[in-house]
C-alpha positions as CSV (number, residue, x, y, z in Angstrom):
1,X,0.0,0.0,0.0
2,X,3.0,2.4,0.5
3,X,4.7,1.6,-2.4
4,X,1.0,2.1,-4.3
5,X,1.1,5.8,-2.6
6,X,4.3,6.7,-3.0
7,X,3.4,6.1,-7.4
8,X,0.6,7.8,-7.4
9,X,2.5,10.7,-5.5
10,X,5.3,10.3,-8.3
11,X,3.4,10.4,-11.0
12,X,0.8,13.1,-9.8
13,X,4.2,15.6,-9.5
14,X,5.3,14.3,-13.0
15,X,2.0,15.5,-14.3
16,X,1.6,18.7,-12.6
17,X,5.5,19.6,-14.0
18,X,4.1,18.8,-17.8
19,X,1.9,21.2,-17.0
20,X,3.5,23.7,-15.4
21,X,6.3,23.5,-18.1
22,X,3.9,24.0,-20.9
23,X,2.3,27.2,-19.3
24,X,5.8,28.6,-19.1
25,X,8.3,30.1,-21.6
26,X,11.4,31.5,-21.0
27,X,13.2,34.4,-22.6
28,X,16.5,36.1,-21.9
29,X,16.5,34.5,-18.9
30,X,13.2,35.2,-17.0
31,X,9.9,33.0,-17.1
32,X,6.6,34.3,-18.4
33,X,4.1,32.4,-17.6
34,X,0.6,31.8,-19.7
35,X,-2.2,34.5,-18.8
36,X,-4.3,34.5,-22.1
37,X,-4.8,32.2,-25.1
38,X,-7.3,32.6,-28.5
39,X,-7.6,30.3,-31.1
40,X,-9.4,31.6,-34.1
41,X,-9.8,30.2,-37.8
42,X,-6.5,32.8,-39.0
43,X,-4.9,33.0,-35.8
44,X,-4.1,30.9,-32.7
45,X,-2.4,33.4,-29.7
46,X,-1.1,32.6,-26.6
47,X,0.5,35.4,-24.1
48,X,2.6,34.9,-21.6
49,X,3.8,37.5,-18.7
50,X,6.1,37.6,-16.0
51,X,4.6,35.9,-12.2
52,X,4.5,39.3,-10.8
53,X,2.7,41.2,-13.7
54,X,-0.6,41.3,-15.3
55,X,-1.7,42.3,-18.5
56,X,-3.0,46.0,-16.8
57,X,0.1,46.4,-15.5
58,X,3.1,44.2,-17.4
59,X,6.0,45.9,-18.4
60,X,8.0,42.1,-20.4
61,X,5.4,40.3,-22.4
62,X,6.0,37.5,-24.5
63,X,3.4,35.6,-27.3
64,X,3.4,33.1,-29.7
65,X,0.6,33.2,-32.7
66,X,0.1,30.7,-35.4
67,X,-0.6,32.7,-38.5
68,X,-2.2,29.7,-40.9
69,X,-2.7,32.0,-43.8
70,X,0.6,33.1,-43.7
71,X,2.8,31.5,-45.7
72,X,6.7,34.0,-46.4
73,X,8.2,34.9,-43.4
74,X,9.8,38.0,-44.8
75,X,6.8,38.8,-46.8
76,X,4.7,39.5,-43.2
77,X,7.4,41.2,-42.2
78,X,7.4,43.7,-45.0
79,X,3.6,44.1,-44.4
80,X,3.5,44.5,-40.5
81,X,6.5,47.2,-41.2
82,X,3.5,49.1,-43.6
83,X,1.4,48.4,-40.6
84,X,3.9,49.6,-38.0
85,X,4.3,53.0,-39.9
86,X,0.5,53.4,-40.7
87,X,-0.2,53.6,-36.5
88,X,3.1,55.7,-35.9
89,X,4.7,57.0,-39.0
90,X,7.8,58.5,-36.9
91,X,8.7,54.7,-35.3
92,X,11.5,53.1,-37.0
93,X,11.9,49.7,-37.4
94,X,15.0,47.1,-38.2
95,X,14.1,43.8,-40.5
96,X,16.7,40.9,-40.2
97,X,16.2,38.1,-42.5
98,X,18.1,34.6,-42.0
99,X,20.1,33.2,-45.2
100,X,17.4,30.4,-46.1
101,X,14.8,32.7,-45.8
102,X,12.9,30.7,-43.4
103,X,13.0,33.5,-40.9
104,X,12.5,36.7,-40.6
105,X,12.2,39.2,-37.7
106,X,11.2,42.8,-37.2
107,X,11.9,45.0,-34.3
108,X,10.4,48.6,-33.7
109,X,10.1,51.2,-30.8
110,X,6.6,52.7,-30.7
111,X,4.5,54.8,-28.6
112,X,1.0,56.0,-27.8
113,X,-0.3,59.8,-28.7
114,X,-0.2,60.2,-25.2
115,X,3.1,59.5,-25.0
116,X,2.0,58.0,-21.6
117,X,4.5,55.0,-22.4
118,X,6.9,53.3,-25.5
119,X,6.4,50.0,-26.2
120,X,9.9,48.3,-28.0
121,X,8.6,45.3,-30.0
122,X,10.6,42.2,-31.3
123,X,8.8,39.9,-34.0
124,X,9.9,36.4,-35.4
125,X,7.7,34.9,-38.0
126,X,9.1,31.1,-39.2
127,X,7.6,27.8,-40.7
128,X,7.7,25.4,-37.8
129,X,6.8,21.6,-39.0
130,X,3.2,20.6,-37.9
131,X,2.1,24.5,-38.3
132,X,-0.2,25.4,-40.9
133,X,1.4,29.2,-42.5
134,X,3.6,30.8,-39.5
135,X,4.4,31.0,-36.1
136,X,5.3,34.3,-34.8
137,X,7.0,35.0,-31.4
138,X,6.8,38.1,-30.0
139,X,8.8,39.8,-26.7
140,X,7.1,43.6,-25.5
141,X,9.1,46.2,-23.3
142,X,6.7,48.5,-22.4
143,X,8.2,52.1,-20.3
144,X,7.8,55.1,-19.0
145,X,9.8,57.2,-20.4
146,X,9.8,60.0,-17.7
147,X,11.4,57.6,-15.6
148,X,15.4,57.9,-17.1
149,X,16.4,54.0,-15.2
150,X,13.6,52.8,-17.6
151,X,15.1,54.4,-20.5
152,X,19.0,53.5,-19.7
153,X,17.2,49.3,-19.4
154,X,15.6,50.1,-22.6
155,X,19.0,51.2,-23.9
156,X,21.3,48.9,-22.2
157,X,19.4,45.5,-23.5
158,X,17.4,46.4,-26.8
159,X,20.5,44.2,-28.5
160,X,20.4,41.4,-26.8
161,X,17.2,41.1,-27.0
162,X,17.3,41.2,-30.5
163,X,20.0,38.4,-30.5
164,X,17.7,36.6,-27.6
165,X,15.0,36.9,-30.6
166,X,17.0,35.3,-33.3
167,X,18.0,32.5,-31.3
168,X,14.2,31.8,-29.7
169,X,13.0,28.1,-29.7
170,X,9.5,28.3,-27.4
171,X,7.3,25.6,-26.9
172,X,4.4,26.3,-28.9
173,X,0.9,25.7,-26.6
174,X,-2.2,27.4,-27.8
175,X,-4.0,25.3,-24.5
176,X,-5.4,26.8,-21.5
């Protein structure tokens, strides 16, 4: 009977890891964890913040999407640089494509008419086998900008994120 315990113990830790590791991503070093997931016909989402954050309040956000009627990687980054530039024709963006042109990623700083905060914004879009059209990861840095630490962060990391971004491998997990 002990032995029987001690299993079902095991095993009912084993599960609850599975599913604590597929509600948690990890990026540049610091775990988001699964707050929000859609599935629709075009796109499947799933966002993920840090423990301590919500989505009125985050400052590091990270999603994944599944895009199924994309199909070029660099193509929809081309056409969410129009988009980008139709919302906030003074933000700048930087495309990096990868030689096989399976990859491509956009990064851009942007920011409200308010100018109550900037948001900097990485993109990946890639085939991934078993993925109808494109997976897209995203990473958000959302800051005040009155606040000069938040500016010097923004300043200090923005290119290793960017490298973070072109190395990213997520588990993909459109679940609640």
């Amino acid at each position: 009977m002990k032995i029987l315990s001690i299993l079902l113990l095991s095993a009912s830790l084993l599960f609850s890891n599975v599913v604590f590791s597929a509600s948690i991503i990890t990026f540049d070093n610091e775990a988001y964890t699964k707050k929000f997931t859609n599935k629709s016909a075009s796109v499947n989402l799933a966002e993920y913040v840090r423990e301590n954050e919500t989505f009125k309040d985050w400052t590091k956000l990270v999603a994944v999407r599944n895009y199924t009627n994309l199909n070029k990687p660099k193509e929809a980054v081309v056409n969410f640089a129009k988009i980008i530039k139709q919302h906030n024709p003074k933000a700048n963006y930087q495309i990096l494509e990868s030689k096989d042109g399976n990859e491509a990623q956009i990064d851009f700083l942007t920011w409200p008419k308010s100018l109550k905060y900037m948001e900097f914004n990485i993109h990946k879009y890639m085939k991934v086998e078993g993925y109808t059209g494109l997976i897209s990861y995203q990473f958000a840095y959302r800051f005040k900008i009155n606040e000069p630490n938040n500016v010097k962060h923004f300043k200090e990391n923005k290119n290793r994120w960017v490298g973070e971004m072109v190395k990213a491998h997520f588990k993909i997990n459109f679940d609640k």
